[in-house]
N, C-alpha and C positions, 0 to 999 in steps of 0.2 A: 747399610743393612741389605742383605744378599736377600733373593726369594724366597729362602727356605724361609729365612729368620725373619720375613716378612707373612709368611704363612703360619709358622708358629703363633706370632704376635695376635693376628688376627683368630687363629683359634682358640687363644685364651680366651679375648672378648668377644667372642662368639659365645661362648659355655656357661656363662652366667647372663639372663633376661633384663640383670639392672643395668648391661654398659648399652644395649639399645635405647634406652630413656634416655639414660645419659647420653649419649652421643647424639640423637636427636635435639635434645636440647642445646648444646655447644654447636651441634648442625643451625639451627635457625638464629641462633647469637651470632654467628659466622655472617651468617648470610644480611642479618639486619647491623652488624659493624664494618666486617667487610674483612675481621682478624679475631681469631681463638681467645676470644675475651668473656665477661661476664659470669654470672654464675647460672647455676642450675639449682633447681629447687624438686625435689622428691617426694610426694605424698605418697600415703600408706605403703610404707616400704613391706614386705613381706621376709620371711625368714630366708627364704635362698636369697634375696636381693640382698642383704646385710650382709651374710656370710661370703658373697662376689665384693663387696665391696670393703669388709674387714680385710681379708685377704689380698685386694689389692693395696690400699693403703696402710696397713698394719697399724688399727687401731680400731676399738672397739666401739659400735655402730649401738650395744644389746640396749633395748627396750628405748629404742627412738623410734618417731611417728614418720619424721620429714628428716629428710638427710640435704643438708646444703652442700654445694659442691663449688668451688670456684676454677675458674680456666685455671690461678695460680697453683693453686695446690695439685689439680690434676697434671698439669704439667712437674713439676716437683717432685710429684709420688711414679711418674713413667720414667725423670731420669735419673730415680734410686733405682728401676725394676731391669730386671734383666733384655729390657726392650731400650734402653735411653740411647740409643743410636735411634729411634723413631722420632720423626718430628711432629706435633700435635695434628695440624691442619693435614697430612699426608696418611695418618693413621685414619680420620672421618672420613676419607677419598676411598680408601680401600677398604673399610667396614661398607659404605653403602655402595662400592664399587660406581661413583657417581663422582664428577668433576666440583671441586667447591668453589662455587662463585659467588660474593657478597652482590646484593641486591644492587648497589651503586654500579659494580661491573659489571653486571649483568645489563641497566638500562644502558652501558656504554656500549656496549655489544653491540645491545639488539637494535641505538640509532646505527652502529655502525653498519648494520645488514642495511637495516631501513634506508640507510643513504646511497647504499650500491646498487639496492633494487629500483630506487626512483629513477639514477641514473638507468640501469636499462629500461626500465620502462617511458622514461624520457628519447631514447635512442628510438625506442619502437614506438610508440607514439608521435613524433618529430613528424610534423604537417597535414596530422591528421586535426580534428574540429575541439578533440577532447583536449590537443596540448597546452590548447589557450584559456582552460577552464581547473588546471589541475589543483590549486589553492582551494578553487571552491569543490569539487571533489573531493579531497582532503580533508574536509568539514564534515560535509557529510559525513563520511565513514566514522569520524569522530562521532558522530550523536549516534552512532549504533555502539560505543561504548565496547568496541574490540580491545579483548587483550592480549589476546594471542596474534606471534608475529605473521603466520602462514595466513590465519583469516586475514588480516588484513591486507598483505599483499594479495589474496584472494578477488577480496573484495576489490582494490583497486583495481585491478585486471578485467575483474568485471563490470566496474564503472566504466571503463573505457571504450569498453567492445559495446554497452550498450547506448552509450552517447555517441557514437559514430555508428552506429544503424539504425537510429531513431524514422523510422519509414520518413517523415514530413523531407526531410533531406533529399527523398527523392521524389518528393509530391507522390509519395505511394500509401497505403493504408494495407494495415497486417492486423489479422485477428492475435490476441495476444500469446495463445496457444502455439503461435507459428511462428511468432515473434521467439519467443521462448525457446523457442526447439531450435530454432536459427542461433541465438545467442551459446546455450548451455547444455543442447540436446536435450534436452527434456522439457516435453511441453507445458507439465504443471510446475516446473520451476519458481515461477511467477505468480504461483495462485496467492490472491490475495493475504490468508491469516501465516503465509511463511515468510520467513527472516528477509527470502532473496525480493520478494514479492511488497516487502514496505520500502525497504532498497533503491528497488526499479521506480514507486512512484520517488519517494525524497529525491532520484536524480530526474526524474521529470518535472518535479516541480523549480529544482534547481534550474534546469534548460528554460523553465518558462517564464525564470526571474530573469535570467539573463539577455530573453529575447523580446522581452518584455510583454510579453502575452497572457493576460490575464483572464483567465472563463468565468464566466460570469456567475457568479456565487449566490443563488437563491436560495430563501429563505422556504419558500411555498413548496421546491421540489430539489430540499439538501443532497437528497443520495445519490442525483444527478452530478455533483461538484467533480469526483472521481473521476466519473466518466468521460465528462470534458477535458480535464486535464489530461488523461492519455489519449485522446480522438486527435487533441492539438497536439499531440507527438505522433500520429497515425496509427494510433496503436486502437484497435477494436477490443475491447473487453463485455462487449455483448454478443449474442448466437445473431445468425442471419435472419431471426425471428424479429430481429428486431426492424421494423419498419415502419412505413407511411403510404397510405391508398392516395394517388393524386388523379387529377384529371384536368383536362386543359391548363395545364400550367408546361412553362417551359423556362428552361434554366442555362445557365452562365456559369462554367468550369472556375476554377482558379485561376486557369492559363489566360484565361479571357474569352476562349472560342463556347462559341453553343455545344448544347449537350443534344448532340442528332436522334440520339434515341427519345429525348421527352419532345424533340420537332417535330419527331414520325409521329408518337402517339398523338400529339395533338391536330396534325391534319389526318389521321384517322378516325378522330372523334374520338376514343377508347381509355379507361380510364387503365391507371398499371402500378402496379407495388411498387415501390421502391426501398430495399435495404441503408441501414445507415454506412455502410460501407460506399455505396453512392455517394449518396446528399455528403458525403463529407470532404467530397471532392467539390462544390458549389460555392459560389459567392455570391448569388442572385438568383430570384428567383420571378419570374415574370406570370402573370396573370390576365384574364379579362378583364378590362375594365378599372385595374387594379383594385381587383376584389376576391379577397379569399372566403367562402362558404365551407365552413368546418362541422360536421354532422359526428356525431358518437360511435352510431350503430352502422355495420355493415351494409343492411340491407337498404337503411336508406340512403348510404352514400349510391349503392347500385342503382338505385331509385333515380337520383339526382341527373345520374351519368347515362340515363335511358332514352334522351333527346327530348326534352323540354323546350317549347317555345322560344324559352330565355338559354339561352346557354350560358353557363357560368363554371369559370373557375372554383372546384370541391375537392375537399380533403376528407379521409376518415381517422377520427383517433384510434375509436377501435376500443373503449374504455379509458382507463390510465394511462397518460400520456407516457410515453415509453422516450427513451433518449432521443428516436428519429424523429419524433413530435415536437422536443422541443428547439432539435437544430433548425425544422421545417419551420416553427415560430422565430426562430432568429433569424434564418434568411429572411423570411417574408417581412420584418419590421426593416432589416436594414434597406428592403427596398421598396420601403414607404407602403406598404398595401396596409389596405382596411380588410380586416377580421371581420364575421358574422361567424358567431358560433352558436349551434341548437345541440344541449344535450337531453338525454333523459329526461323526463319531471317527475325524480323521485329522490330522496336525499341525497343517494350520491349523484346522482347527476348533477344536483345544483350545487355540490360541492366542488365536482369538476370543473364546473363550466366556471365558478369563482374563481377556484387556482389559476384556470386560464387565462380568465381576466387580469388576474394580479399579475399574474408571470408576461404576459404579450406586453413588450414594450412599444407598440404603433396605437392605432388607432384600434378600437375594440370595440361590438358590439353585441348584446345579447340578442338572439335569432329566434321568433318565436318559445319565448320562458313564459308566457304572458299567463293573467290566469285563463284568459279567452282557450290559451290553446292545453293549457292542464286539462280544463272540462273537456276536449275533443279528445286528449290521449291517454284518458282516466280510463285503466282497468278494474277488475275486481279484485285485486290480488291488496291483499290488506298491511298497512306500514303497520310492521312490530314499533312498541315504546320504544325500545332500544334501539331507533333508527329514527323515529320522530324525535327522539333525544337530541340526534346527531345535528339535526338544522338549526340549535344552538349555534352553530359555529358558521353559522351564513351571517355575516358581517355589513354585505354589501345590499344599501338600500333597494337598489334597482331590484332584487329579485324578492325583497319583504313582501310584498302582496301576495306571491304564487306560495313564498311559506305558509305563509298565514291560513292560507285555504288548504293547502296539505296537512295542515296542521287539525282543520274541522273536519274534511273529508277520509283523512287517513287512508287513500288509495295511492298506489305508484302509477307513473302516467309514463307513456312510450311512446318511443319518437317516430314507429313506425305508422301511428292512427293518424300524423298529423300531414296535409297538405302542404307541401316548402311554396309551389309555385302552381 
């Protein structure tokens, strides 16, 4: 059959709306056999659909609901029509102007792409860190449930490039932002609630099974869990806000060497911020006496740091502990220091200073909670119910007593009335 008589053909079934049903349906029969098979089933046929379809097969259609159709007959009725030089499967190709492939060759295909593109991406990854990981790679991309061939050769490409610049590879740390922008040009790439952004942790958590590195998973401060898992990849996903007030303390890199800047500050006397971008370069962290003094509020860490008889090693939280709080409690436990912690005497204060407790894994002490020092740092400012409610949730014996009497007095008590030293 010439073009013409290929054009013709196609404008008969073109000119009547029932051989579109129809040949969609023999289309997806195609496609789930893999050959011009099955039948077609026709609900509520309408008056021009019957009379396309009287016409084609010369027989009367009048006053049916559903019209069956089978490949055989269809085939049958094209090679009595003045089309039977048409072959069925050739005739669907050129009505949807669309290659017909049954589902089976289609997945033979598309491993066939699948296996040329591993090879080059084998070729191009060969001696980098990700070629020795690509099965478990692989996985991953499976539990994002791709079905399309492009995402997922995407997505490989981008597993790879982000497993070989994971900052820790070079003992460097990158806020994720910049991370991002390095990776994919685009700094919010990676924000959390998008696709590429659950991605990037599932491959960080992958890297941290395989190096065996495990962050430590608390119950008292969960929403931390995140954070640590990409820190232990260098990756920053807090602002520079995010920090720690210290004073006389001085510390030990990764490398091994001292951290010169926390040596100056401490023969200066002078206490100094520190970002977790720092501290997340530390292994150690040294103190007076090995003793850490952790205060709540600003002012009286300034207090603390203003040469005192005793000098001692002080920290500020600053309120809720923020990520750099709790990396500065896990240096400080793994190098054996004893805790004194004084916060507020008001719900939440004893609420924090609890989590702390429970979260500090060394040695721990409450620092002036006592009720002696409630009555010194009692103000007038009056506990609502709905906060004397909340000391419900104080658990821990040691500070039952100072509830007890927050509980009769109904005052908040501040840490700035109270004497440390």
């Amino acid at each position: 059959m010439n073009g013409q008589q290929e054009n013709s053909c196609i404008a008969y079934f073109k000119s009547n709306p029932v051989w579109n049903r129809v040949f969609r349906g023999f289309w997806e029969k195609y496609r789930s056999y893999g050959a011009f098979s099955g039948k077609v089933v026709l609900q509520k046929i309408t008056a021009e659909e019957v009379e396309g379809l009287e016409g084609f097969f010369a027989k009367s259609f009048h006053g049916k609901k559903s019209v069956t159709i089978s490949a055989e007959r269809f085939s049958q009725a094209l090679q009595s029509s003045r089309f039977s030089d048409m072959i069925p499967e050739h005739l669907l190709e050129l009505y949807f102007q669309e290659k017909l492939v049954g589902k089976k060759e289609e997945r033979q295909l598309e491993e066939q792409k699948k296996d040329r593109f591993l090879q080059q991406w084998k070729e191009k990854y060969q001696g980098t860190p990700v070629e020795k990981v690509l099965s478990e790679l692989l996985d991953v991309i499976k539990t994002s449930h791709t079905k399309n061939l492009n995402e997922w050769e995407q997505l490989l490409f981008l597993g790879a490039e982000i497993y070989n610049c994971f900052p820790v590879r070079k003992n460097e740390t990158k806020y994720l932002a910049v991370f991002a922008t390095e990776i994919t040009g685009n700094p919010h790439a990676f924000d959390q609630k998008s696709s590429w952004g659950t991605f990037l942790y599932q491959v960080i958590q992958m890297e941290l099974l395989r190096r065996n590195v495990f962050p430590q998973k608390s119950e008292i401060f969960p929403a931390f869990f995140r954070q640590k898992c990409f820190l232990a990849e260098g990756i920053l996903i807090d602002d520079i806000s995010n920090y720690v007030m210290l004073s006389h303390v001085k510390a030990q890199k990764k490398d091994g060497t001292v951290h010169m800047g926390m040596e100056g500050f401490w023969q200066e006397d002078d206490m100094v911020q520190v970002p977790l971008a720092v501290l997340s370069k530390w292994n150690r962290i040294f103190c007076k006496d090995n003793e850490m003094y952790i205060v709540e509020n600003p002012s009286v860490f300034a207090g603390l740091c203003a040469g005192h008889a005793k000098q001692v090693s002080c920290m500020c939280m600053n309120g809720q502990p923020r990520l750099a709080g709790l990396v500065t409690l896990d240096l400080l436990a793994a190098s054996g220091t004893a805790v004194y912690y004084a916060g507020d005497l008001d719900p939440e204060g004893l609420l924090i200073a609890q989590k702390i407790s429970k979260y500090y894994a060394g040695e721990f002490h409450y620092w002036h909670m006592t009720i002696e020092d409630y009555e010194k740092s009692k103000s007038n400012e009056t506990i609502s119910e709905k906060r004397i409610k909340s000391l419900e949730r104080i658990t821990d014996a040691e500070l039952f007593p100072v509830v007890e009497k927050m509980r009769l007095d109904r005052l908040a008590g501040y840490q700035e009335k109270i004497e440390y030293f």
